[in-house]
Backbone bond lengths (Angstrom), bond angles and torsions (degrees), N, CA, C in turn:
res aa  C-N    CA-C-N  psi(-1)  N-CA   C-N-CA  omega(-1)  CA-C   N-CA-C  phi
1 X - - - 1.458 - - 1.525 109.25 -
2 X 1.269 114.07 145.49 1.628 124.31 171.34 1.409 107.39 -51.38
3 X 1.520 127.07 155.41 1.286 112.39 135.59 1.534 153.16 -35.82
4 X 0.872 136.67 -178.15 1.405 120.26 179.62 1.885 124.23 58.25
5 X 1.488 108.53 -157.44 1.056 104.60 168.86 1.369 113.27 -99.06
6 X 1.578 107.56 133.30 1.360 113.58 -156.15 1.869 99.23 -92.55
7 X 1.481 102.30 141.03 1.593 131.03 -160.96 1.435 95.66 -97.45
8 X 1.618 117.53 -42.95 1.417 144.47 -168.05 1.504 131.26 -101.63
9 X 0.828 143.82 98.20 1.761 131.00 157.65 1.714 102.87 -54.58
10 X 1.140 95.40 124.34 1.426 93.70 176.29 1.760 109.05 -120.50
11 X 1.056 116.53 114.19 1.466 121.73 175.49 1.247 133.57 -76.30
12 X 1.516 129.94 81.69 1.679 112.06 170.75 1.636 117.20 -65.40
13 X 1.466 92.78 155.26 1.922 91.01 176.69 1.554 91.47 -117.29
14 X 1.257 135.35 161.94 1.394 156.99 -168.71 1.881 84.32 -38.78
15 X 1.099 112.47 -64.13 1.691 117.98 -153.30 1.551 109.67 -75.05
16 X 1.549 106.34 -4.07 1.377 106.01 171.83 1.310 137.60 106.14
17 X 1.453 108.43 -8.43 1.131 135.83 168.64 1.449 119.57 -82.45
18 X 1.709 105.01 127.22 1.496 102.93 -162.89 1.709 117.80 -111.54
19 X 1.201 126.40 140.82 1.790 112.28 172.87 1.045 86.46 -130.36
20 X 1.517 103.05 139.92 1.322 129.87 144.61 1.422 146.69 -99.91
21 X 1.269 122.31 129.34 1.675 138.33 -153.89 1.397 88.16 -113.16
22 X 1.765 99.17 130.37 1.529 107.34 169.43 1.336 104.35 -85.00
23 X 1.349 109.69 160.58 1.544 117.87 171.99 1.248 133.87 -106.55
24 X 1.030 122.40 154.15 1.576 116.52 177.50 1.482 125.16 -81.26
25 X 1.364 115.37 120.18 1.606 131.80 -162.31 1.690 85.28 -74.86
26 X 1.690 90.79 150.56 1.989 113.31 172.88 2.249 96.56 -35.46
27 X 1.195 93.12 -59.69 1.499 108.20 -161.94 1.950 118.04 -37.83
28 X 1.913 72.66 -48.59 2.002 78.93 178.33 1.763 105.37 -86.76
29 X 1.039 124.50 -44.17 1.493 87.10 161.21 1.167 136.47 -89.40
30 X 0.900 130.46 44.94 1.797 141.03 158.51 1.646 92.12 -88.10
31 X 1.318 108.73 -52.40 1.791 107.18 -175.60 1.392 103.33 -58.99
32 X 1.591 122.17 -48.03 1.453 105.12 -167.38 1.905 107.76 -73.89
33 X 1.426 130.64 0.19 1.004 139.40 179.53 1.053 97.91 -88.61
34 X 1.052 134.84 -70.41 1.784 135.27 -173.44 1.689 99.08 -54.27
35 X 1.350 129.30 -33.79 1.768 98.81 -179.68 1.571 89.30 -79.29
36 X 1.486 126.30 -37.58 1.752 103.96 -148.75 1.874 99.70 -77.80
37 X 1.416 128.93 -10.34 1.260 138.19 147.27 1.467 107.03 -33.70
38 X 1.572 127.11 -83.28 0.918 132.18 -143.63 1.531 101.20 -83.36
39 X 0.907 112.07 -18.33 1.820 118.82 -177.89 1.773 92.79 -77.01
40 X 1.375 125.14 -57.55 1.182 139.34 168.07 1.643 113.87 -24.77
41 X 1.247 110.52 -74.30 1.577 132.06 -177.06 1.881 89.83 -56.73
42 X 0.838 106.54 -72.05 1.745 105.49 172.54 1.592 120.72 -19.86
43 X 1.290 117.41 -69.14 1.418 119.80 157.81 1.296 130.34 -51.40
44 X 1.212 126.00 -44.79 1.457 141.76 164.20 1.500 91.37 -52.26
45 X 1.413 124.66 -108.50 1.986 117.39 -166.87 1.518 104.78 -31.94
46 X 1.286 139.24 -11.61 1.317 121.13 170.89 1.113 117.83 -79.71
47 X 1.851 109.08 -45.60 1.614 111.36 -168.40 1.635 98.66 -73.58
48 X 1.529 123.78 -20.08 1.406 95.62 -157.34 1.697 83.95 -94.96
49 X 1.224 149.57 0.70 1.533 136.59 -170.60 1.602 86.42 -86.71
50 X 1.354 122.78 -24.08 1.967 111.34 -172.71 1.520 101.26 -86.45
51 X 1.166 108.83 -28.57 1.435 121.60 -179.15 1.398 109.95 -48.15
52 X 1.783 103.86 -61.72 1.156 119.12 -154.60 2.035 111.56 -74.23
53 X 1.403 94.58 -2.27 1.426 103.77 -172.73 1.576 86.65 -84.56
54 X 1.419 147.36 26.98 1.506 149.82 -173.85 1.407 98.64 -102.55
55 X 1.586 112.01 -30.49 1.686 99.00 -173.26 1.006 120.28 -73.58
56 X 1.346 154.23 9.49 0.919 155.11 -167.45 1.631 101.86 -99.58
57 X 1.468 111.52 -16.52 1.352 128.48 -173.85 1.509 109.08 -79.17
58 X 1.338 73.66 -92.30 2.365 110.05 157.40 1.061 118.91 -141.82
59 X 1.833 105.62 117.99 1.387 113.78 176.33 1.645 108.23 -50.97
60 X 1.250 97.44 -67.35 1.736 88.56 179.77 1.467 133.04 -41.39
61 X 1.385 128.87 -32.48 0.828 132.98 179.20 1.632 121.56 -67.97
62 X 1.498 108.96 -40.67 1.503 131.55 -178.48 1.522 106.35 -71.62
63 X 1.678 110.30 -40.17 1.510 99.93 162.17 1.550 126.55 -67.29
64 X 1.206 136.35 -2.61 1.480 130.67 -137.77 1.687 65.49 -126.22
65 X 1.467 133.90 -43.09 1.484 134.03 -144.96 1.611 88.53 -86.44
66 X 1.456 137.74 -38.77 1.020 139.70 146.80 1.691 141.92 -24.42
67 X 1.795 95.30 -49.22 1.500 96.91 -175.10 1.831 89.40 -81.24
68 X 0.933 87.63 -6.68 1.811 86.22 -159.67 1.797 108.52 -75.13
69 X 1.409 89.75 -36.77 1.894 99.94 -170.20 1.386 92.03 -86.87
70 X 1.617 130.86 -24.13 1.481 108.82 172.85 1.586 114.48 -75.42
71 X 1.475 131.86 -37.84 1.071 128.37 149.74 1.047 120.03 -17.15
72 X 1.606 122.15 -87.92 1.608 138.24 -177.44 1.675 113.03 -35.20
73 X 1.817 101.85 -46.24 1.401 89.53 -166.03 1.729 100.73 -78.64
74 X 1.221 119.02 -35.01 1.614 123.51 -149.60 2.105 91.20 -73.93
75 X 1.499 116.23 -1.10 1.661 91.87 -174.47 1.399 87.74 -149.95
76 X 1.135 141.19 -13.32 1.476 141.82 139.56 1.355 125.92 -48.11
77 X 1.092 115.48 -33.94 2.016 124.03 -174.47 1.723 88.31 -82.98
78 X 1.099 132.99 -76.59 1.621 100.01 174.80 1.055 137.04 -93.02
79 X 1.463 116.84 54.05 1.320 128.04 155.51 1.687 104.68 -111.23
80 X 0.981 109.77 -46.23 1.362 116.55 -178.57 1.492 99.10 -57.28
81 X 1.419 111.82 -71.32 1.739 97.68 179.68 1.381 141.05 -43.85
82 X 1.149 106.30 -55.65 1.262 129.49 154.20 1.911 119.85 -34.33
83 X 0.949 109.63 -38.33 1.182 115.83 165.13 1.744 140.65 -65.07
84 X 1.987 75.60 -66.41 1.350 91.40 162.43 1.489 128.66 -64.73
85 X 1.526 112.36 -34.79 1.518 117.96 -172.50 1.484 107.55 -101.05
86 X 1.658 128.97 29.89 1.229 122.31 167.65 1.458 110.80 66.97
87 X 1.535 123.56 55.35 1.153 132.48 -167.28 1.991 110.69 29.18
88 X 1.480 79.87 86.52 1.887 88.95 164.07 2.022 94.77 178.67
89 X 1.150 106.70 137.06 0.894 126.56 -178.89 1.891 113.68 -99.51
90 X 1.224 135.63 -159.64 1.314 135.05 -179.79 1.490 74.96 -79.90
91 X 1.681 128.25 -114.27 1.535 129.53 -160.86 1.518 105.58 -28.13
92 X 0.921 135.51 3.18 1.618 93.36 -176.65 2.105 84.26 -119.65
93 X 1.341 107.66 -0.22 1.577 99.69 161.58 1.202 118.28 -80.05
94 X 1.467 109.77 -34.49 1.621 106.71 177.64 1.776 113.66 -57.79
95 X 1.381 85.34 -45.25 1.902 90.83 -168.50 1.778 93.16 -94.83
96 X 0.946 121.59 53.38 1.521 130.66 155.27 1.401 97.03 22.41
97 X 2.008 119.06 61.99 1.729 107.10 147.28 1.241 96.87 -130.56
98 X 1.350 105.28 175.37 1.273 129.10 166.89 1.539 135.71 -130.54
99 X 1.264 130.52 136.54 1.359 111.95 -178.46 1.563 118.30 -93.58
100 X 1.185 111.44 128.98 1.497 123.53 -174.70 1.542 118.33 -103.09
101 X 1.315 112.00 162.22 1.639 93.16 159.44 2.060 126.08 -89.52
102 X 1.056 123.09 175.33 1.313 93.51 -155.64 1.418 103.62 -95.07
103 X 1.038 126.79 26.65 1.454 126.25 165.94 1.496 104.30 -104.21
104 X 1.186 130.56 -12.17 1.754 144.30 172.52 1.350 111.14 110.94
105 X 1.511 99.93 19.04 1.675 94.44 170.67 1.290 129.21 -79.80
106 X 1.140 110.55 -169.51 1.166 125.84 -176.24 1.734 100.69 -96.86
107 X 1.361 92.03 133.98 1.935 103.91 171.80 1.341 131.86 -47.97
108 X 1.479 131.06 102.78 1.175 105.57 153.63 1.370 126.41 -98.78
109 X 1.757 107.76 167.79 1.173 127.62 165.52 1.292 125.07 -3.86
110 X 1.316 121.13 -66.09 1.295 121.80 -165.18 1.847 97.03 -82.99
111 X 1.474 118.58 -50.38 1.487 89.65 166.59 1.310 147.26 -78.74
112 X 1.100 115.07 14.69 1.648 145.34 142.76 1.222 92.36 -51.37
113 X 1.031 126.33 -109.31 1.782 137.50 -175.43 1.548 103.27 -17.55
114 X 1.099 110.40 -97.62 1.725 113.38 168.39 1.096 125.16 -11.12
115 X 1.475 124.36 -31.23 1.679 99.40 -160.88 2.073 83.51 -113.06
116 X 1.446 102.14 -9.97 1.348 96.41 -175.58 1.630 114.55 -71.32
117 X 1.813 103.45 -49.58 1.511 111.06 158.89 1.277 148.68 -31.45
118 X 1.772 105.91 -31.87 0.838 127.95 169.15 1.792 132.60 -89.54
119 X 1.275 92.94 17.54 1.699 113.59 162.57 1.177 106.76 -34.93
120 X 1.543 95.81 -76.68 1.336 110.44 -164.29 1.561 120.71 -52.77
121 X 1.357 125.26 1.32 1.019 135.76 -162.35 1.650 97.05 -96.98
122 X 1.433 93.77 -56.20 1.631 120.42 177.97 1.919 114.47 -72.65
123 X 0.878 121.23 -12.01 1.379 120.59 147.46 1.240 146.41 -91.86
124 X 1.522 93.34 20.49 1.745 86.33 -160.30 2.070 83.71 -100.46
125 X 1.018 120.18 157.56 1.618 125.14 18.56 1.531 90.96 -109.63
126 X 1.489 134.01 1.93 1.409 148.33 143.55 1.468 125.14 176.20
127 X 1.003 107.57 176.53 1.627 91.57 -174.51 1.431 127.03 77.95
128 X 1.478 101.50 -9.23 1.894 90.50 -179.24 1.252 100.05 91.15
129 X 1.492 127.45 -0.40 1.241 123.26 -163.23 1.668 111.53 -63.46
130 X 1.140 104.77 -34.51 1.703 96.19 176.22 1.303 125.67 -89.49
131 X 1.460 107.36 -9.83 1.589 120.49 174.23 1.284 97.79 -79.69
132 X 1.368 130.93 -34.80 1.375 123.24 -154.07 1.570 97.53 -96.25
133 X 1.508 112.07 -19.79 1.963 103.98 -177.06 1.533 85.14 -82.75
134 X 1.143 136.99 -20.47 1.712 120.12 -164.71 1.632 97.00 -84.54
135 X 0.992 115.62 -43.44 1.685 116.27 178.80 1.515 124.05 -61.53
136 X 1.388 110.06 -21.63 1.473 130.34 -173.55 1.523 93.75 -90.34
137 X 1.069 134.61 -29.55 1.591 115.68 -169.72 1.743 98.29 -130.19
138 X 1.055 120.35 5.94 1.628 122.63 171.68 1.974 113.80 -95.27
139 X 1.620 70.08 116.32 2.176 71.34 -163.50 1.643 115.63 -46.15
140 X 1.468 114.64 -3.57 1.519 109.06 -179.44 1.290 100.39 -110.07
141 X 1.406 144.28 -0.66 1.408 149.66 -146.09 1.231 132.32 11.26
142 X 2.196 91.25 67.64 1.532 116.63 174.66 1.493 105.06 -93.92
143 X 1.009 110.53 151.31 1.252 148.46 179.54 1.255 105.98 -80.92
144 X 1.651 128.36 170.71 1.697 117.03 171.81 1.709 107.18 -57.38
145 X 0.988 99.61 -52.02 1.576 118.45 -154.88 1.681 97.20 -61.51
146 X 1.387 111.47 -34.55 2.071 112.99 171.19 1.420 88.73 -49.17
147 X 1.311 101.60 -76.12 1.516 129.40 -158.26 1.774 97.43 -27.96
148 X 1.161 108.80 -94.68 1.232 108.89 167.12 1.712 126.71 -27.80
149 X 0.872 119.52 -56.70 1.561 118.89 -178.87 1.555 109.72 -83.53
150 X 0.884 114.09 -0.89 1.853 116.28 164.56 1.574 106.69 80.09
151 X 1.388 108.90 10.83 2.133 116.57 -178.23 1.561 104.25 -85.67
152 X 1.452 101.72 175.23 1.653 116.55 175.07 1.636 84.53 -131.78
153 X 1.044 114.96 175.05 1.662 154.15 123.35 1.330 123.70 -80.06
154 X 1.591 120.90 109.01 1.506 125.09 -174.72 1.560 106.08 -141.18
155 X 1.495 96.81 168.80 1.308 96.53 -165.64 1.793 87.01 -124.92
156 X 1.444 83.33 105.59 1.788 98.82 175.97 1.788 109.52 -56.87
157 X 1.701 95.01 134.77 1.501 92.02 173.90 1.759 129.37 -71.91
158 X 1.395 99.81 168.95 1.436 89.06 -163.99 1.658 118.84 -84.76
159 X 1.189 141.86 170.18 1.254 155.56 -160.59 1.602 86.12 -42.44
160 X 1.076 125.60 132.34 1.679 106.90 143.89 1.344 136.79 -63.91
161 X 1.691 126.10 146.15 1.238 112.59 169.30 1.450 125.52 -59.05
162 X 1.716 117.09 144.92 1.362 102.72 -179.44 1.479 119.75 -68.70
163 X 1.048 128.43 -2.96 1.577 123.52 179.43 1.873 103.13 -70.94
164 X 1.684 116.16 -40.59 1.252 105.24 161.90 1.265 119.67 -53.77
165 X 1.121 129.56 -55.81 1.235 116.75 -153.09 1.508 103.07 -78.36
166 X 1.145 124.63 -24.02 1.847 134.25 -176.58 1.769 94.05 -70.47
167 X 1.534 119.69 -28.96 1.064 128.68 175.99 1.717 110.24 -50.54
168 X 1.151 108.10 -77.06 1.408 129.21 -179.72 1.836 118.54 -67.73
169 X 1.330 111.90 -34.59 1.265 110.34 154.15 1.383 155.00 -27.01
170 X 1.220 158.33 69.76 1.369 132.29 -131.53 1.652 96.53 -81.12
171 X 1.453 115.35 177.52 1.500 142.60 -126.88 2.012 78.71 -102.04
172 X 1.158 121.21 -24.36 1.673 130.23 -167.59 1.446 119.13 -144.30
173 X 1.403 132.22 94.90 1.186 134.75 -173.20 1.754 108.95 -105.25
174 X 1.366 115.23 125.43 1.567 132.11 -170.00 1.182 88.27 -78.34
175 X 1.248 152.41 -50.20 1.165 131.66 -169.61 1.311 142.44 -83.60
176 X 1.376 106.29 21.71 1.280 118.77 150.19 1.099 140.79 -83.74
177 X 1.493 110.79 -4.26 1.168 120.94 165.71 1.888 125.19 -74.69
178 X 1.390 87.46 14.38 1.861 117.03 -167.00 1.202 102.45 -111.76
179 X 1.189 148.57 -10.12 1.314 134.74 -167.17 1.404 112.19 2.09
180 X 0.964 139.52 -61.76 1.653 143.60 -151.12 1.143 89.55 -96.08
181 X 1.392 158.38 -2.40 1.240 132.18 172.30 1.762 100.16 -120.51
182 X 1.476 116.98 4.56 1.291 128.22 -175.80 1.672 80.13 -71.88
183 X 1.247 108.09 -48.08 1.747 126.27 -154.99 1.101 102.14 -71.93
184 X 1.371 127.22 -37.54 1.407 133.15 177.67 1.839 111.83 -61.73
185 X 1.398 96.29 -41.56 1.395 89.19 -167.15 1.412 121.39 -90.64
186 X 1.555 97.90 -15.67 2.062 102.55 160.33 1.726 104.73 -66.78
187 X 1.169 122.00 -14.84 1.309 103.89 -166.04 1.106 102.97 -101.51
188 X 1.361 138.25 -37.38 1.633 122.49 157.03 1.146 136.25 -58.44
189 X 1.562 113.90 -37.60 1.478 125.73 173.47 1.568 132.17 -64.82
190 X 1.629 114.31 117.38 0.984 94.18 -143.98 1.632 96.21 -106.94
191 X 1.273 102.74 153.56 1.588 123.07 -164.63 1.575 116.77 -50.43
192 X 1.479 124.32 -8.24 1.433 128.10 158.82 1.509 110.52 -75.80
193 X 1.520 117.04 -34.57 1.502 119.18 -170.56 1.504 91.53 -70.83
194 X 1.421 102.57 -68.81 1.621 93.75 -169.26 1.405 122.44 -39.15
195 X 1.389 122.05 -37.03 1.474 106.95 -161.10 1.862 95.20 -89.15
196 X 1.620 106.72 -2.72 2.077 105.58 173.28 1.364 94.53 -65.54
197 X 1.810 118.09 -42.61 1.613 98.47 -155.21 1.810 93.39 -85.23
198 X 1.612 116.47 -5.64 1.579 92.36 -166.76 1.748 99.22 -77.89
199 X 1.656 116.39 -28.82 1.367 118.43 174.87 1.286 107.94 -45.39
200 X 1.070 129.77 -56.61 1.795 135.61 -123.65 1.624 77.96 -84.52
201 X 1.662 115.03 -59.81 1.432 105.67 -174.15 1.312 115.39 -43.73
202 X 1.682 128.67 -72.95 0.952 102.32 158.55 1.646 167.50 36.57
203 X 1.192 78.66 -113.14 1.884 93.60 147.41 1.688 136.23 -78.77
204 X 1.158 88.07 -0.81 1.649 101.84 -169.67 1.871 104.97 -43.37
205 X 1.156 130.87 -50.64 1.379 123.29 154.14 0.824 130.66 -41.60
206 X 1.923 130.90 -4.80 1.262 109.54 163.40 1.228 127.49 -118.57
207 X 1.351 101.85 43.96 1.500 124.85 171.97 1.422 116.12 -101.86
208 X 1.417 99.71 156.98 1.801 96.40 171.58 1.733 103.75 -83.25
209 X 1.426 112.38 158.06 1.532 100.06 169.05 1.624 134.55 -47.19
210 X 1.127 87.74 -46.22 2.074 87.03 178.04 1.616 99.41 -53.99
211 X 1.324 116.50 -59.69 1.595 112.95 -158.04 1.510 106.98 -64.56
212 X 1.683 120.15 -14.48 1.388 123.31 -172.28 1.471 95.85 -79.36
213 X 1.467 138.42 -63.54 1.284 159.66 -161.91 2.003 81.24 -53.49
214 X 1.078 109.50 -86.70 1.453 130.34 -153.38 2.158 83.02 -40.65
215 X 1.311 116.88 -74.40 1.289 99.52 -174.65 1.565 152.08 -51.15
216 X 1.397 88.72 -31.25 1.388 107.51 169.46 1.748 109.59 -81.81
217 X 1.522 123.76 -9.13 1.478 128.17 143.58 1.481 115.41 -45.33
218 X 1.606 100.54 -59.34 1.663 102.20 -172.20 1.326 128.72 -76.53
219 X 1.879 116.13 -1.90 1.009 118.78 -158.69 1.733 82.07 -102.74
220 X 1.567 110.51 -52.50 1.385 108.28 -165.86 1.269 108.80 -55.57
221 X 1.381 139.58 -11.67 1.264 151.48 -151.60 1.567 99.30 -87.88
222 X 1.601 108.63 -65.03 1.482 124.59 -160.98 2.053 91.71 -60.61
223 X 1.541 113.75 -44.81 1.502 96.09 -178.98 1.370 118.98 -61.54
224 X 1.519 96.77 -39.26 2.050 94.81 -166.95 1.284 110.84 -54.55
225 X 1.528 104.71 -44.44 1.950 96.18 159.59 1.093 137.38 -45.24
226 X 1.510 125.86 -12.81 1.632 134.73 -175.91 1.512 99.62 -101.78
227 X 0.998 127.30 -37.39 1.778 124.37 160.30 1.264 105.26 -156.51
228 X 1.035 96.10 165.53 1.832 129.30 -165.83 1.985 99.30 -101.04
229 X 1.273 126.59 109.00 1.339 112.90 174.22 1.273 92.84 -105.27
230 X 1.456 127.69 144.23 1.676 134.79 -169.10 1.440 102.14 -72.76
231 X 1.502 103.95 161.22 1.590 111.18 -178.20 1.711 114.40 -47.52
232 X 1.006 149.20 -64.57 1.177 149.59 -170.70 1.611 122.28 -59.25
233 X 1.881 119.61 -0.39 0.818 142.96 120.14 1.620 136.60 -42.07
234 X 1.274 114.78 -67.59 1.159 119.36 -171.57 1.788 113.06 -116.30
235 X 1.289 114.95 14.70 1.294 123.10 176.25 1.777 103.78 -73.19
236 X 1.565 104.30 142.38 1.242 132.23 -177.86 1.906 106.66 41.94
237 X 1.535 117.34 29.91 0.928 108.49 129.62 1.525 157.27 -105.45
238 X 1.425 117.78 130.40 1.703 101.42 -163.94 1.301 98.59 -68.94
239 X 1.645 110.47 -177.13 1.389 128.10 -170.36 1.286 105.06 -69.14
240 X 1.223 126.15 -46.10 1.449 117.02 -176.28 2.362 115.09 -68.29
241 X 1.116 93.13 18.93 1.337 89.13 -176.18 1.591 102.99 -129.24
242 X 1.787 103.94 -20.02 1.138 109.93 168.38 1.682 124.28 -63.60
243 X 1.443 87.31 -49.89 2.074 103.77 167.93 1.545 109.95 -57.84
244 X 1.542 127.36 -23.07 1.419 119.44 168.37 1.710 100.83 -66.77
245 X 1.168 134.79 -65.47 1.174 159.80 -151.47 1.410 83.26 -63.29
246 X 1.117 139.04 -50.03 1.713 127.68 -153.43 1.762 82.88 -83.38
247 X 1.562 116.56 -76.68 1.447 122.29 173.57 1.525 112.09 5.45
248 X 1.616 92.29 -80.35 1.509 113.70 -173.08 1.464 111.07 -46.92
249 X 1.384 127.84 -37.42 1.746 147.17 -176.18 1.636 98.62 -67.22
250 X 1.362 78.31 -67.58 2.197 72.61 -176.74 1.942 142.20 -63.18
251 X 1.493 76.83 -24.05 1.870 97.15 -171.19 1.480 99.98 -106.58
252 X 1.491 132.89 -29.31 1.793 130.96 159.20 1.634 103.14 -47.71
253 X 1.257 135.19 -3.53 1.571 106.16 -167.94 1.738 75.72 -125.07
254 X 1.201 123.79 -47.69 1.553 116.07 169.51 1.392 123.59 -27.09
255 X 1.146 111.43 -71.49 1.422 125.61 178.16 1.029 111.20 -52.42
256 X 1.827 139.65 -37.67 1.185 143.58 -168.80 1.777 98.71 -82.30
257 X 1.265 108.66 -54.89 1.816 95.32 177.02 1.930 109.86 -57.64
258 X 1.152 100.75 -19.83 1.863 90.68 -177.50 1.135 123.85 -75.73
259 X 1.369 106.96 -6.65 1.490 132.81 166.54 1.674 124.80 -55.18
């Protein structure tokens, strides 16, 4: 990290090459908190008015079914989202962030859970007030619940233009002869990786050779695990032509819907 208060997550990878992810200031997520609040409270007065049509059954029961669905919804709605949507909830789609882990990974489970649990930590004594003094003077502007669960808040970069990516692309991509696994592999791959391998190409000249070879190893690596394209696909290409080929797969159907 820079000195000062940091604007950036900045990522080294083993070979030395660095990206940086802007972050999300106290201000924009307070906004994406106040819509996923009010969307929140929304579900809650709904489930408990269907709920409450139980007393007529058993009062007791309809109350207990009550504390229960405010529970579920108030620490379930961002865990569930967050999960499902690759750390982003409704507010933090509107205000274009996402929660990452702080090395630029990808979320797991348990810090999903963790940093969600720890609301309550970050609301007291109301208002967010203690989430919001920890974010105001924490050089990444985490919250307890970051802090604890080892995440940031960032503001993922935007689509690339297609002239980059036509840039870095080679002139003939084998895997179009895949359609269905072209499809396969936008749908697992997740939109931080893609835009690591659209950087690395990129910059790929400003590496020394070993660190170029060695990365474009680790990058081609993390896709071939997300699908398998058959030999006559990916035969006699090295890794660095493979990461064009994935590039070219993921950001050709991008560019075409931005159209």
């Amino acid at each position: 990290m820079t000195p000062g208060r940091a604007r950036q997550l900045v990522i080294r990878t083993p070979e030395g090459v660095a990206f940086a992810l802007a972050l999300a200031g106290p201000i924009a997520r307070f906004l994406a908190w106040l819509i996923d609040t009010l969307v929140t409270v929304a579900l809650i007065l709904v489930t408990v008015y269907l709920l409450l049509l139980l007393v007529v059954v058993s009062p007791s029961v309809a109350l207990a079914l009550v504390f229960l669905a405010v529970f579920v919804i108030s620490f379930g709605y961002g865990i569930a989202l967050e999960w499902w949507w690759r750390g982003r909830t409704i507010g933090k789609r509107v205000l274009g962030l996402r929660v990452v882990d702080e090395q630029g990974l990808r979320l797991t489970f348990p810090q999903v859970v963790l940093r969600n649990l720890l609301r309550v930590a970050d609301m007291l004594p109301a208002l967010y007030l203690v989430g919001g003094a920890a974010c105001a003077v924490s050089r990444r502007s985490q919250r307890l619940g970051d802090l604890a669960a080892g995440t940031v808040v960032i503001r993922p970069p935007k689509t690339p233009a297609p002239e980059a990516v036509r840039a870095v692309a080679g002139p003939f991509n084998s895997f179009r002869r895949h359609p269905h696994l072209e499809a396969r592999l936008r749908q697992r791959a997740t939109r931080d990786a893609a835009e690591v391998a659209l950087r690395a190409l990129l910059r790929r000249d400003q590496l020394e050779p070993a660190a170029r070879v060695a990365l474009f190893g680790e990058i081609a690596d993390h896709f071939r695990q997300l699908v398998s394209f058959p030999p006559e696909a990916t035969g006699g290409l090295s890794d660095e032509q493979y990461v064009r080929n994935v590039v070219d797969s993921l950001f050709r159907a991008r560019a075409g819907a931005a159209k």
